[in-house]
Every structure is written in C-alpha cells, then in structure tokens.
N, C-alpha and C positions, 0 to 999 in steps of 0.2 A: 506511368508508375503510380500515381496517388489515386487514379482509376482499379489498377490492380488491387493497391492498398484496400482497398475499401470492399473489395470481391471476398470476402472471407468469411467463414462461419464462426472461427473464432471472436469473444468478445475485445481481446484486444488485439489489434490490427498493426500496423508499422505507416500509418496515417503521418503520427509524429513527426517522421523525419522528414515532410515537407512542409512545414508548418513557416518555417524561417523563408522558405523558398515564396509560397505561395505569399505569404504578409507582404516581401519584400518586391513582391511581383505587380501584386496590386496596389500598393503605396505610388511605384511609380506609375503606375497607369491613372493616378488620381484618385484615387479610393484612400480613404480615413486610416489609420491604423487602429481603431477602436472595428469600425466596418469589417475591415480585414477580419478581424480575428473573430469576427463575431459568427461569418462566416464560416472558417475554419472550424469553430467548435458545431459548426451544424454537420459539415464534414463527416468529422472525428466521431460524434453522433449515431450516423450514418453507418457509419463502418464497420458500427454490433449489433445491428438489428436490419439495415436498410435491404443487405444483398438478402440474403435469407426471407424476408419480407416481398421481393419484388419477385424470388426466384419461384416461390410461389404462387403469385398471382399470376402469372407467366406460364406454370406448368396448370393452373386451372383451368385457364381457358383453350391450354392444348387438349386437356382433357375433353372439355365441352367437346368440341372440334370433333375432337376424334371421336366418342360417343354419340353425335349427332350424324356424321356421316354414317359407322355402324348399323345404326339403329335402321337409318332410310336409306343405305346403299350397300347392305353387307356383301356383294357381290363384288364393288368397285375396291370396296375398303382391303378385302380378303388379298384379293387379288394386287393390291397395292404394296400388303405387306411382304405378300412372296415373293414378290420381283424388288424387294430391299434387306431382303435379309442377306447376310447375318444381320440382325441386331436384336437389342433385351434380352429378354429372358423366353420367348414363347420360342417354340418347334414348328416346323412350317405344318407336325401332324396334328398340333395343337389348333395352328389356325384353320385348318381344312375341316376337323370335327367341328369346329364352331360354325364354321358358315355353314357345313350341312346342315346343322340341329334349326339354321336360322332359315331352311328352305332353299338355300343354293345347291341347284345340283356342280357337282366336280365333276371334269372328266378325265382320262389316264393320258399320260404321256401317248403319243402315237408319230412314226414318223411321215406319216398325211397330213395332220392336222396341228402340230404342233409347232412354235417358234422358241428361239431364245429364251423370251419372257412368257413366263405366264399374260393367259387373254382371257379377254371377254365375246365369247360367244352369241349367238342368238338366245333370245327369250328361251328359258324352260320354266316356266312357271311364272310367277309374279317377278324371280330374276334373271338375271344373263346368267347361261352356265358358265363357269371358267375350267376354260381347257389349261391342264400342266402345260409346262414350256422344259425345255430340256436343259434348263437352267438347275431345273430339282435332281435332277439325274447326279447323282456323285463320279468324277474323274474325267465330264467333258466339257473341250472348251469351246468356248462361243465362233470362235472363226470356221473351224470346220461344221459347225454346226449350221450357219450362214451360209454354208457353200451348200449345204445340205437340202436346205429352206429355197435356196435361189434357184439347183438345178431340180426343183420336182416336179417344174409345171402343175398339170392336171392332178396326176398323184402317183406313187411311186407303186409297182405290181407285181415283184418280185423284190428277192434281196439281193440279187444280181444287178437291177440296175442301181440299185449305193452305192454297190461297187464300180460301178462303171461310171460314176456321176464322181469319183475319188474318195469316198469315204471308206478309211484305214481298218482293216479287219479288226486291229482290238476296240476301236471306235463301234463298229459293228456290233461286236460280243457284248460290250457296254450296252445299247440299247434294247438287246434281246434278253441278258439278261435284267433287262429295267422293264420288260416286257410293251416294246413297244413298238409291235409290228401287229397287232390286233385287225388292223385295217387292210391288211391283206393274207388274214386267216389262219397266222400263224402265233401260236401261242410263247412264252420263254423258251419251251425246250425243243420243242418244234423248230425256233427261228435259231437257234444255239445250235441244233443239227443243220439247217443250210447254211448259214454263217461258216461252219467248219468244213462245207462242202468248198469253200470258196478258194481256199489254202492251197486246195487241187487244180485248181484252173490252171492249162498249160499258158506258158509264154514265151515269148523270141519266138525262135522260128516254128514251135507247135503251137503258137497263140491261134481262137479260132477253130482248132478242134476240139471235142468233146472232152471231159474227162472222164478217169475210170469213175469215178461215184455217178455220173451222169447213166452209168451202164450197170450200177448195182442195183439190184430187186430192193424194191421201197421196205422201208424197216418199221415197222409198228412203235412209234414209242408209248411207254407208260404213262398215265396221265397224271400230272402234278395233283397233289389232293391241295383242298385248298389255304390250309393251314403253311406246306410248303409255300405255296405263292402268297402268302401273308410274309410269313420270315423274308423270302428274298425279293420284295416288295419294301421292306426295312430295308434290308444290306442296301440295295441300291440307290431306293428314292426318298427311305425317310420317313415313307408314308403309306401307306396303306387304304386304298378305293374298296377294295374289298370285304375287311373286313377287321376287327381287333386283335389281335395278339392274345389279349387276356382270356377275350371269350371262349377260346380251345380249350382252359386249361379250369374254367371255372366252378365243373362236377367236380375237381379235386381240392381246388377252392373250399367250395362248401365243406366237404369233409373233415378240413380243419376246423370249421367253422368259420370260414375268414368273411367278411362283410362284405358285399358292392360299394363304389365310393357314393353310388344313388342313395342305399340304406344307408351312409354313413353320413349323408346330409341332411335326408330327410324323414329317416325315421329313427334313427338310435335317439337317444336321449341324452340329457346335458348329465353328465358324470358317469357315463354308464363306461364298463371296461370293456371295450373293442379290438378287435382284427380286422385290418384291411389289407388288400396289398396291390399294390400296379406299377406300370412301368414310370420308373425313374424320370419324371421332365425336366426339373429345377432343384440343384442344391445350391444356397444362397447360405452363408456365414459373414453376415457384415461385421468388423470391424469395432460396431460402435453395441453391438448386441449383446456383449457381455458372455462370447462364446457360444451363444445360443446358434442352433443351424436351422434353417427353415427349410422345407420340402415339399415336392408339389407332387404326389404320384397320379397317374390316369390307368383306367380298365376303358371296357366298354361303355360302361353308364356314366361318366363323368370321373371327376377332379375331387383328390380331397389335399387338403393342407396339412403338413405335418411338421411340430414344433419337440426338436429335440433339445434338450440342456448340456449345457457342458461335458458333467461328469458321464452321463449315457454317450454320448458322440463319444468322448475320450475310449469306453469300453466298446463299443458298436463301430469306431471306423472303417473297421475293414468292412464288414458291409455297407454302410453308411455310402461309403466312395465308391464302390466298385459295382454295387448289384445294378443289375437291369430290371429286374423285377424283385421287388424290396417288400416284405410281408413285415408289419410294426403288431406290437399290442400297444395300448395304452388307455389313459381317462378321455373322453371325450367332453368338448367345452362346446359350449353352446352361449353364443352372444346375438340372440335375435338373428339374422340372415348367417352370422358370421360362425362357420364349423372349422373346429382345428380335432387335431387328435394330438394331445401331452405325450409323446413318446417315452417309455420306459422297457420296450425292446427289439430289438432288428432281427432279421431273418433273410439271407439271402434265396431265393427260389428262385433265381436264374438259370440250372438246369433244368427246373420243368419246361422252361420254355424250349430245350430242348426238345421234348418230344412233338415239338409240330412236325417235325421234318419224316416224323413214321407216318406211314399209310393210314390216312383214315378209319381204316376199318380194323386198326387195330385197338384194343382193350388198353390204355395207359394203366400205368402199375397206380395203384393206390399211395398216394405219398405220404411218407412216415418223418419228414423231416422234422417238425414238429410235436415229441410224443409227448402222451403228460394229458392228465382230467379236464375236463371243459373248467377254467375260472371261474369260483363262484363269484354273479353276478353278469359274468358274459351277454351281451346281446347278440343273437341272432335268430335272424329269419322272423322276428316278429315277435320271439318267448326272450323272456328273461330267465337265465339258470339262476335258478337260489340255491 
C-alpha cells in the first residue's frame, strides 16, 4: 500500500496515512523516532517527484533498446512487432512500410510457406526477408491453422488437398481471399473459384466420384486490376505487399492541389497554407491535452502529423472519426526535423477510395469534392500561389 502510495503523478499522494504505521514499525524494530520520521519525510518526498522521475529513466533506456536493435536488426525487430500486436499505436502496414524503406524485403502470406507467426526467412540482401504468418490474416485461428502447417509436409499442390488435410471451407475462402495460394498458381479469384468447386464434392455413399464442376468446360476469369487486389489486401490483411492505396487515386489528388505527405515534410515551408490527405493511422485525444486531437495520416510517400484544436474537432468530428482517407487544410509548422500541419479543415475523401475496385482502364471522374479558388498563398508542386 505505501508502495502504491508513492506510484502517482499527482503531487499529493496518500503517503500520509502510513506515516503512524511505518514510525511505529520502526521504533520497535529499534530505530530512533527522530530516524523514523526522518525517513518518512524522504518517503512523502518521493512520492511527487520520485515515480514520475524513475518512470522515465526506465522508459529511456527502453527506448535506447529498442532504437539500437532497429537500427542494426530492423528485420528481427519488424518481425518482433508483428507477432505482438495488438499493441501502441502503430498498424502492422505501418510496420511493414518501415522495414521495407529500411531494406527488408517482406513476403505475402502463402499457404506453403507460411506459419502462425510471422518468420525470418533466408538472407535477401544485407537482411533475412520476413515471411507473413497467418496470424495477419483477419478471422483465423491458430489451431486449425497448426493443423494446417503440420499436415503439408513438402507442400501443399492443389486446394483439394486443404481439404482433405480438414481445413473448413470458409477457413479456405479466408485464405484465398487473403490471397494466399500464390505458390500453387493461383491468384484470390482464381483460388475463390476452386475453393467453391469444393462445396460440390460428393460424400457418403457418392464419396470418390467426380463432381459435376469436375465435368464443366474451364471458365476464363477476369483478371483482378491491381488497385482491386490493393482494397482486398486491406479487407483482409491489413496490409498491402503490393502496392498503396493512395497511390491510385493521386492524379485526382493533385487536382485539388492536395500535397504528398514527402512534400509535406520536406519541401513546404514553415507557415505556408497546405493540403494533404491519407489514410487515417492514429487518432489520439489525451485527456491532459486540453481537447486538442493529434493525427497521424500515411500516402505512399510517408507520414505527416496532424494537430487539430478543440473548437475545429468540435466542428469536423464527423470526419475527424469516421474518414478513412481524411484531406485537412491548414498552417504548416516547422520545428527543425519536427513537421505538423495546424488543422483548420477536414474533408472526408473516403469514396474516392472507392473507385479502386473499377477496371483499370477505366478514366476516374474528376473529383469536385472540394470546389472553391486555389488559397492564396497555397503550396504546391514546388510554386507558391500569391
């Protein structure tokens, strides 16, 4: 209890009420009653500066830690984080962007090569690639997935033998659409078409013979473009090997004039009035912030931070909360390495991300969400509008 007492951020603690306890503890133990208390006020001392004090020296050298292994194992570290998540605030797409940028190749979920846990691979370069583990996969659990890993031997050559090793048809559909039959030639839609042939298999007393789909003339599917296999590469893994999200939609980007989060770090300027936009990673509202929300959005080119106020949140929460892809204007701050953007308005662009799922080779409509003069003083592409 006088342990607890003393864990607190507050400067006044409930140290106090063992003060009689602990004097009268140590008196008979032979200790002074001057000693005693003299003690005690080192204590009570303690108690508004001490935890706070120690909790940080404690969280620095976790940092070191973890910044040192990073820096000289970003393969082991990467891979570290994905097989503990949930936890903080990062996205497992967040941690995969980084170790790529840092030279680690990643490889896709596959049911050949893959386990429970994300692994480490052989050498690709100066690191060990990490193969997904089907951990990253959304709605499967680790038992059948064990059974999965134990009955493949050599490797598995068909989608028929999953099934015949007992793994459960919507378990199946799960990993095709997580697209991860690659390693025996079959794509998500592809492996969604045999998976559905499977449902036909006869059993009891017609087990053993053919089915009718076995006797149907092969069917040509249409080939996913690759912006669909971006989207349901999200839906199910979280993450995306192939390719960004934002990048599809970033010739309509510009037309707004809206920024890269790269331009937004590295070439806007400190006060200049900006547009950025990307996919939603972190909204954080502490407690102790004074209403303020912070936000973390990512594109293709990197991360920018974004600091909204009270009374903006209060008017922008419906986007604020809800967008997937979140377009802001505001003042840009510049503190030496450290870039924010001062939020003063939100824009949900959530439906454009809708249109990955049309045909590549289709023309996207020109998006007018946004109508209204370029801001004078806007940055983009390099000019400043006066």
């Amino acid at each position: 209890g006088l342990r607890r007492s003393m864990a607190t951020f507050k400067y006044t603690g409930t140290v106090n009420l063992y003060e009689q306890r602990l004097v009268e503890g140590m008196m008979k133990k032979g200790y002074t009653e001057e000693f005693a208390k003299r003690i005690f006020r080192q204590l009570e001392g303690f108690g508004s500066y001490g935890f706070p004090e120690s909790h940080a020296a404690s969280f620095a050298l976790l940092v070191y830690v973890s910044c040192w292994l990073k820096h000289y194992y970003p393969d082991a570290f990467a891979t570290a984080l994905l097989n503990s998540m949930p936890m903080g605030f990062y996205q497992p797409a967040q941690i995969v962007i980084d170790a790529q940028k840092h030279g680690v190749e990643v490889r896709p979920v596959d049911i050949n090569y893959s386990t429970w846990d994300n692994l480490l691979e052989e050498k690709s370069g100066k690191y060990c690639a990490i193969r997904l583990g089907f951990r990253q996969i959304k709605g499967l659990g680790q038992e059948e997935m064990d059974v999965l890993v134990n009955c493949r031997g050599n490797e598995y050559r068909t989608v028929t033998a999953l099934r015949d090793a007992g793994i459960a048809i919507n378990t199946l559909e799960r990993l095709a659409d997580a697209d991860a039959f690659r390693s025996i030639g079959l794509d998500r839609r592809k492996a969604l078409w045999e998976v559905s042939a499977l449902q036909d298999m006869p059993v009891v007393i017609f087990k053993g013979q053919p089915s009718e789909s076995v006797l149907e003339a092969q069917v040509e599917l249409p080939l996913m473009s690759k912006g669909e296999h971006v989207v349901q590469d999200y839906a199910t893994v979280g993450l995306s090997l192939k390719a960004h999200p934002v990048c599809f939609v970033r010739s309509q980007l510009e037309m707004l004039r809206i920024l890269s989060c790269h331009q937004i770090n590295k070439e806007a300027q400190n006060g200049q009035l900006v547009k950025v936009a990307g996919l939603v990673l972190v909204r954080q509202r502490p407690g102790t912030a004074g209403g303020v929300c912070f936000i973390t959005i990512e594109d293709e080119t990197g991360f920018s931070n974004l600091v909204v106020f009270e009374k903006f949140f209060d008017t922008y929460r419906k986007e604020i909360l809800h967008s997937r892809l979140l377009m802001v204007e505001g003042r840009l701050q510049r503190e030496g390495e450290v870039v924010h953007v001062i939020v003063s308005k939100c824009v949900d662009l959530t439906k454009l991300m809708g249109k990955l799922v049309q045909r590549e080779q289709e023309d996207l409509p020109v998006l007018t969400t946004v109508p209204g003069e370029v801001p004078k003083g806007t940055f983009y592409g390099g000019r400043n509008f006066k």
